[in-house]
C-alpha positions in Angstrom: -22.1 -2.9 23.4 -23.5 -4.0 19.7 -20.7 -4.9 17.3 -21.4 -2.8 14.1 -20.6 -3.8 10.7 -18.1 -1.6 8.7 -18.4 -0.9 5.2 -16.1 0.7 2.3 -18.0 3.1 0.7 -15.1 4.6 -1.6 -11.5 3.8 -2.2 -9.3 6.1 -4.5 -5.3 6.3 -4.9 -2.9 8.6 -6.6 -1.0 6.7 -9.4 2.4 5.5 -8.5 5.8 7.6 -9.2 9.0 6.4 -9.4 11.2 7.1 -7.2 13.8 9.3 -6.5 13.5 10.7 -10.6 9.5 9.9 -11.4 6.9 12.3 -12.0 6.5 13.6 -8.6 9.9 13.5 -7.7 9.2 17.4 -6.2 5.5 16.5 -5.0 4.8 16.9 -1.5 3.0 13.8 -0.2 0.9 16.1 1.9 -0.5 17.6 -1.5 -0.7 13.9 -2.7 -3.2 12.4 0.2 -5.2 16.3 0.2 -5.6 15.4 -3.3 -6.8 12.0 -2.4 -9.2 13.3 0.3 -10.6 15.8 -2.1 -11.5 13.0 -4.6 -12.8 10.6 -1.8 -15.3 13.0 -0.5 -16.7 13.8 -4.4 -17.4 10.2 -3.8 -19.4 10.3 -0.7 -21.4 13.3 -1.5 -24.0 14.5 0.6 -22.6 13.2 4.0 -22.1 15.4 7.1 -18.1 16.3 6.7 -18.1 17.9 10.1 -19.3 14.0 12.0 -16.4 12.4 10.1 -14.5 10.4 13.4 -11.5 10.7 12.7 -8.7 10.8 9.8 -6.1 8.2 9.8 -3.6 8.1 7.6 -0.6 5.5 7.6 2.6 6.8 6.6 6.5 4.9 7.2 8.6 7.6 7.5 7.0 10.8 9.1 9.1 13.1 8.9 10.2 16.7 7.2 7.3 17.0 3.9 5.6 14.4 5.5 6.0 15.0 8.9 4.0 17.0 11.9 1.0 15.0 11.8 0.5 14.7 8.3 -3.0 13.5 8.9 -4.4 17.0 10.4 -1.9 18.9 7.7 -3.3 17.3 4.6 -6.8 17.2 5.8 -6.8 21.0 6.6 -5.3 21.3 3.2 -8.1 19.1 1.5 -10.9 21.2 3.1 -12.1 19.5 5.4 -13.9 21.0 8.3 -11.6 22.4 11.4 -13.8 19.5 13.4 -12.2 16.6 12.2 -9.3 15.2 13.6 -6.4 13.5 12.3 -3.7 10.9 13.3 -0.8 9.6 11.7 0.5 6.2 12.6 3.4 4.0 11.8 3.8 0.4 11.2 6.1 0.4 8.4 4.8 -1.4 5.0 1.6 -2.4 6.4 0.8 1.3 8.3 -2.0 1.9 5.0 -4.1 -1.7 6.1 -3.6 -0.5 9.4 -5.0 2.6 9.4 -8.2 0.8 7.6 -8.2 -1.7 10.8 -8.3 1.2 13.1 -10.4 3.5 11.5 -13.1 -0.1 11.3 -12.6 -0.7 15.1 -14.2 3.1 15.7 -17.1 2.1 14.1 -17.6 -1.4 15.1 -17.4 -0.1 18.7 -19.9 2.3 17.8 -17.8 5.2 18.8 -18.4 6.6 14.9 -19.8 6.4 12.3 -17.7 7.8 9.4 -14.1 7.3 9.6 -11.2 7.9 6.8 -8.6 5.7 6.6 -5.5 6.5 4.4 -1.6 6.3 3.5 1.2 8.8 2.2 4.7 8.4 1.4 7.4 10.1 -0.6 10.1 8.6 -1.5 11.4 10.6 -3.3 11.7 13.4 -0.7 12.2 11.6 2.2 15.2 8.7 2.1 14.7 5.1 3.0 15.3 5.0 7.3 14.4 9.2 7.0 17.4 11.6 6.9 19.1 11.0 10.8 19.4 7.2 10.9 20.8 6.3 14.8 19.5 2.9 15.0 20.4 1.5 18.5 24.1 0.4 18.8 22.8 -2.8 20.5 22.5 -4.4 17.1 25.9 -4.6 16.8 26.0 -7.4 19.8 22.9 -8.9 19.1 21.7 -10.1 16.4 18.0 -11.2 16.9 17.7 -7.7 17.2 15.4 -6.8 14.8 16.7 -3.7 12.6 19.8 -5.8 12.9 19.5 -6.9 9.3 18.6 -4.4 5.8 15.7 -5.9 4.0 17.6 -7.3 1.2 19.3 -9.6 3.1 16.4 -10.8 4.4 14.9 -11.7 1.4 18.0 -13.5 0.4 17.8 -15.8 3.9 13.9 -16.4 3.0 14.9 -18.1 -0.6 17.3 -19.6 1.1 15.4 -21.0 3.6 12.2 -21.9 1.1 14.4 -22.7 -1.9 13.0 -20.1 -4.0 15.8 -20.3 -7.3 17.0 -16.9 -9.3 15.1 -18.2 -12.3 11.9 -18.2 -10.2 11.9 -14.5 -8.4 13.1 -13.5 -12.2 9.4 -15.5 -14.0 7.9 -13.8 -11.0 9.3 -9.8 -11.7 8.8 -10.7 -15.2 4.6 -11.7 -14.6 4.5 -8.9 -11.8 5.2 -6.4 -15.0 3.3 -8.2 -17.7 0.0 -8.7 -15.3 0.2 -4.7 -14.6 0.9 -3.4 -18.4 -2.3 -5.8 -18.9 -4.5 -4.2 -16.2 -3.3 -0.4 -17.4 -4.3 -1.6 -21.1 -7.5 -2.7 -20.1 -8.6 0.0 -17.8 -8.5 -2.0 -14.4 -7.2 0.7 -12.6 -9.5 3.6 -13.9 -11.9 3.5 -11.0 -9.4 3.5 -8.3 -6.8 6.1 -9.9 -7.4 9.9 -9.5 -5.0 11.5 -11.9 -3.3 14.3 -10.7 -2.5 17.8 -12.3 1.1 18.4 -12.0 2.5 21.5 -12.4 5.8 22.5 -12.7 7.9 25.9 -13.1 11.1 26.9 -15.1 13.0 29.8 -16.0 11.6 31.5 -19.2 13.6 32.9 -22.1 12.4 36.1 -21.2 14.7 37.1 -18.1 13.0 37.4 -14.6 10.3 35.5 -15.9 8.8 31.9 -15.7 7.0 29.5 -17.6 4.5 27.1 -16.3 4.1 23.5 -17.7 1.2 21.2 -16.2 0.3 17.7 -17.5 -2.4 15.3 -16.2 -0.8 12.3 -14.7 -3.8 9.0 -15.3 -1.1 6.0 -15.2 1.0 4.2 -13.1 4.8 5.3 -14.4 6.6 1.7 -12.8 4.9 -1.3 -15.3 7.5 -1.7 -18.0 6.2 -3.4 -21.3 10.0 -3.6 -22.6 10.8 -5.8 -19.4 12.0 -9.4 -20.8 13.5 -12.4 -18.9 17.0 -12.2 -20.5 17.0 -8.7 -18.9 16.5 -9.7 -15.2 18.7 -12.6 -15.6 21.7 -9.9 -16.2 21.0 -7.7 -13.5 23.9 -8.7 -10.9 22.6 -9.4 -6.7 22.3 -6.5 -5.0 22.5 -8.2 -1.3 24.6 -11.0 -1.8 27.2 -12.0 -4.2 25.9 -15.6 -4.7 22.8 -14.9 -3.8 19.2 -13.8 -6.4 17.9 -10.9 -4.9 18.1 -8.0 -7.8 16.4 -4.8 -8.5 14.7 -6.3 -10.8 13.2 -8.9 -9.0 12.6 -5.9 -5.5 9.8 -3.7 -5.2 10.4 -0.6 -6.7 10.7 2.7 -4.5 7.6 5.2 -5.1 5.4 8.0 -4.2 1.8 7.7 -4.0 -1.5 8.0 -1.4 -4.7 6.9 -0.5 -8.0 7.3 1.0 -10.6 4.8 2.0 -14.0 6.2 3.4 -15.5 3.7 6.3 -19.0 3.9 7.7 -21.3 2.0 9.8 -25.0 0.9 8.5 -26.4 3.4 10.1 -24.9 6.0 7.9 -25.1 4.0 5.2 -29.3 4.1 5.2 -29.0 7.8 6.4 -26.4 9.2 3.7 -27.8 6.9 0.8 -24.1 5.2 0.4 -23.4 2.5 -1.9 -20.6 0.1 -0.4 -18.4 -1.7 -2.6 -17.2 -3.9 -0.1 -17.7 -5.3 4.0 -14.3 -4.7 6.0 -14.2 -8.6 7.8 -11.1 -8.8 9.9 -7.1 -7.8 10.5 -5.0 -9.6 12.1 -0.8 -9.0 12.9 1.7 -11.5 13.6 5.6 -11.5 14.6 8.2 -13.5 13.0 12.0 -13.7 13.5 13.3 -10.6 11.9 16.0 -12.2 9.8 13.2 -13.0 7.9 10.7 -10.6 7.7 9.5 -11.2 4.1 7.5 -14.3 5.1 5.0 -12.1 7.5 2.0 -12.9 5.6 2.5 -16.7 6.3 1.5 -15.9 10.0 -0.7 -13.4 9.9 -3.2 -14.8 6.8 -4.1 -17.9 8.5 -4.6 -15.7 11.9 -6.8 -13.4 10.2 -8.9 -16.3 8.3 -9.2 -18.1 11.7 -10.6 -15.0 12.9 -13.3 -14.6 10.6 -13.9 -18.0 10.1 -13.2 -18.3 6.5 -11.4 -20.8 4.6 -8.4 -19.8 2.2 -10.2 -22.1 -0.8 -13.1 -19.0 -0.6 -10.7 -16.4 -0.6 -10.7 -15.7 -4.8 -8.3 -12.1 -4.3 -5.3 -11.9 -3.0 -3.2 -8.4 -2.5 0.2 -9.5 -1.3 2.8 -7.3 -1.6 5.5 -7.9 -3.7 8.4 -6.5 -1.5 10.7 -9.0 -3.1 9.9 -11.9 -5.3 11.9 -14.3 -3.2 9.7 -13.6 0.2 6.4 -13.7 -2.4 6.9 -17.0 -3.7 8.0 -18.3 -0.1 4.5 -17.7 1.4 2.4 -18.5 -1.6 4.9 -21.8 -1.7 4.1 -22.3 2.5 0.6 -21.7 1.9 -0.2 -23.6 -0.7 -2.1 -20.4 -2.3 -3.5 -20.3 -5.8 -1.0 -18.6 -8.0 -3.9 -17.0 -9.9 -5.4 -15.7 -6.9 -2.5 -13.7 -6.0 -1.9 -10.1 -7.5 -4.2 -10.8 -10.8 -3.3 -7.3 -11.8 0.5 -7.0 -11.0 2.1 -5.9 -7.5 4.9 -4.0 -6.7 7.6 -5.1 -8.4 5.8 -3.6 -11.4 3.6 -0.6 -9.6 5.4 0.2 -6.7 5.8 0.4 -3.0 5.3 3.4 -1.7 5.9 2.2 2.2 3.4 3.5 4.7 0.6 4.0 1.3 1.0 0.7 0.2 -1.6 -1.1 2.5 -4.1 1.7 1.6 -3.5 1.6 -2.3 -3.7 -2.3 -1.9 -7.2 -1.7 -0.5 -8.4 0.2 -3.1 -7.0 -1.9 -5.6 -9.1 -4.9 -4.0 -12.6 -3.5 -3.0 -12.8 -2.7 -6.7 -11.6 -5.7 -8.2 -13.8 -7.5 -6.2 -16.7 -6.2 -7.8 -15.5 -6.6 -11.3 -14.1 -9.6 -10.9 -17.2 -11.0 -8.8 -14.6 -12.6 -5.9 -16.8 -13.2 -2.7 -13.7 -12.0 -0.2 -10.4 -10.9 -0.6 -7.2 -10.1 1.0 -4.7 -7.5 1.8 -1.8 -8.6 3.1 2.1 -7.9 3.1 5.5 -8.4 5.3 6.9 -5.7 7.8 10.4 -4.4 8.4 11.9 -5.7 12.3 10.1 -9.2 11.2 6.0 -9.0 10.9 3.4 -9.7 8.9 -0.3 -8.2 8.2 -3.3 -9.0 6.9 -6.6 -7.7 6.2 -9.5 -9.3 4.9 -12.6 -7.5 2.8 -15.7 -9.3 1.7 -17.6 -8.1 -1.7 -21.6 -6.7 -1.2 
């Protein structure tokens, strides 16, 4: 069987809400990745909806708003024809990349041509770990076990372990936010971002009655111009009393979706497409789970050994910001170009909304790619129970 070449024909996101308090604090994510599907299709017009393979859509914690197969649900809800499927998978931060890897393997095997790939999370609505957390009592003897240890504490053992000072994950929040407010200002994000209509309902004067209210949300709500150094160095450890690891210096907790649309050549020359970008290669790794954050270490040089690319040609980096600490640590045990790496902010400024992240990422890339004229790029990020991901994308 012939190996087909995938393409990414159209990439849009939802901006990012804070969460639990932002602007979609009451939004369902379901609403949030129909909207997403609705705007990806205006950008593939033309094409047969019905022969779309498959819809997969990455989300971390899939359950109540964004649970049932939130795939099917939202797709119904966007319009899309009864024929298509939908599937909802799970791999934590990176579940959004993934669901681009998996929706590029149909076509590559040549068991479709048109796939969507694409992420959702509320966090807002649905609390970190869901709301029934009964992890298995065996971490409590064991502790290689790997939701033995909460994230923060694993970022605290990975600056420990690559020497990564306060004063560092601090410059590093502190860029995160200043790159971002930079990219908003200068409209980097205006062909990625579908604003959203929000509309919300409260009591009127009149009694019985209601008022509507509906604004257009067009910006990310995380970036913080006001953010300055001497603020992060007074936030107090969150994870460890002596140890660096802040909300300022964390990714911040958010609500967002996604939706890439993939196709193979074929429907590229029969739909008239225009790809912005060639999906290369993914690639997965383990590490030990007390460590988690420094994933991407693994699984980027996996990835470029796959494809047989050399970091030096990769001019785009996407890796999540989970915490500074674990960011530094793989760009420090890479060796990667600092101004390679998140040119327009990561999620320490944006966001991180879990299972979306890896599809918002992609986005972000295939269109920088372009305007930034970077040959290939890469999505990568850690993974709770100790993994990392990676996902790399070469500009047409």
């Amino acid at each position: 069987r012939q190996v087909q070449e995938v393409y990414i024909c159209a990439a849009v996101r939802t901006p990012f809400g804070k969460a639990p308090r932002g602007v979609f604090k009451t939004t369902r994510p379901d609403d949030l990745l129909a909207h997403s599907l609705r705007a990806l299709m205006e950008k593939v017009p033309g094409v047969d909806k019905e022969l779309i393979g498959d819809v997969i859509v990455g989300c971390a914690m899939p359950e109540a708003e964004q649970g049932m197969n939130v795939s099917r649900i939202a797709l119904l809800l966007a319009g899309l024809p009864k024929e298509v499927p939908g599937m909802t998978i799970n791999r934590f931060c990176s579940s959004g990349v993934q669901a681009v890897s998996l929706a590029a393997d149909k076509i590559m095997l040549g068991e479709a041509d048109m796939m969507i790939a694409a992420g959702t999370e509320s966090m807002s609505l649905i609390p970190m770990m869901g709301h029934k957390v009964v992890m298995n009592p065996t971490i409590f003897d064991n502790e290689h076990v790997a939701i033995a240890y909460g994230m923060g504490m694993t970022a605290e053992k990975v600056a420990l372990q690559w020497k990564v000072s306060r004063e560092e994950q601090d410059l590093f929040a502190l860029n995160s936010h200043k790159k971002a407010c930079t990219a908003i200002e200068k409209g980097e994000f205006n062909e990625e971002i579908i604003p959203y209509k929000l509309e919300e309902t409260f009591p009127s004067e009149v009694l019985g009655t209601v008022r509507t209210q509906s604004k257009l949300i067009k910006n990310d709500e995380g970036p913080r111009l006001d953010t300055t150094i001497e603020a992060l160095n007074k936030l107090k450890p969150v994870f460890s009393a002596k140890g660096g690891v802040t909300a300022g210096n964390s990714s911040q907790m958010s609500d967002g979706a996604a939706a890439v649309f993939l196709a193979s050549e074929k429907a590229v020359k029969k739909y008239n497409l225009k790809p912005l970008a060639k999906f290369v290669s993914f690639a997965v790794a383990g590490v030990p789970p007390e460590i988690m954050g420094i994933g991407p270490k693994e699984a980027i040089p996996k990835v470029l050994k796959q494809a047989g690319v050399n970091i030096q040609d990769v001019g785009w980096i996407e890796l999540n910001e989970a915490f500074a600490a674990q960011a530094l640590a793989v760009i420090k045990d890479l060796g990667l170009n600092p101004e390679c790496v998140n040119p327009l902010g990561g999620a320490i400024a944006l966001g991180h909304p879990l299972g979306a992240t890896g599809a918002i990422r992609t986005a972000t890339l295939v269109h920088a790619m372009r305007r930034h004229n970077k040959k290939y790029g890469l999505v990568t990020m850690c993974i709770g129970t100790g993994m990392g991901a990676a996902g790399l994308f070469e500009r047409l």
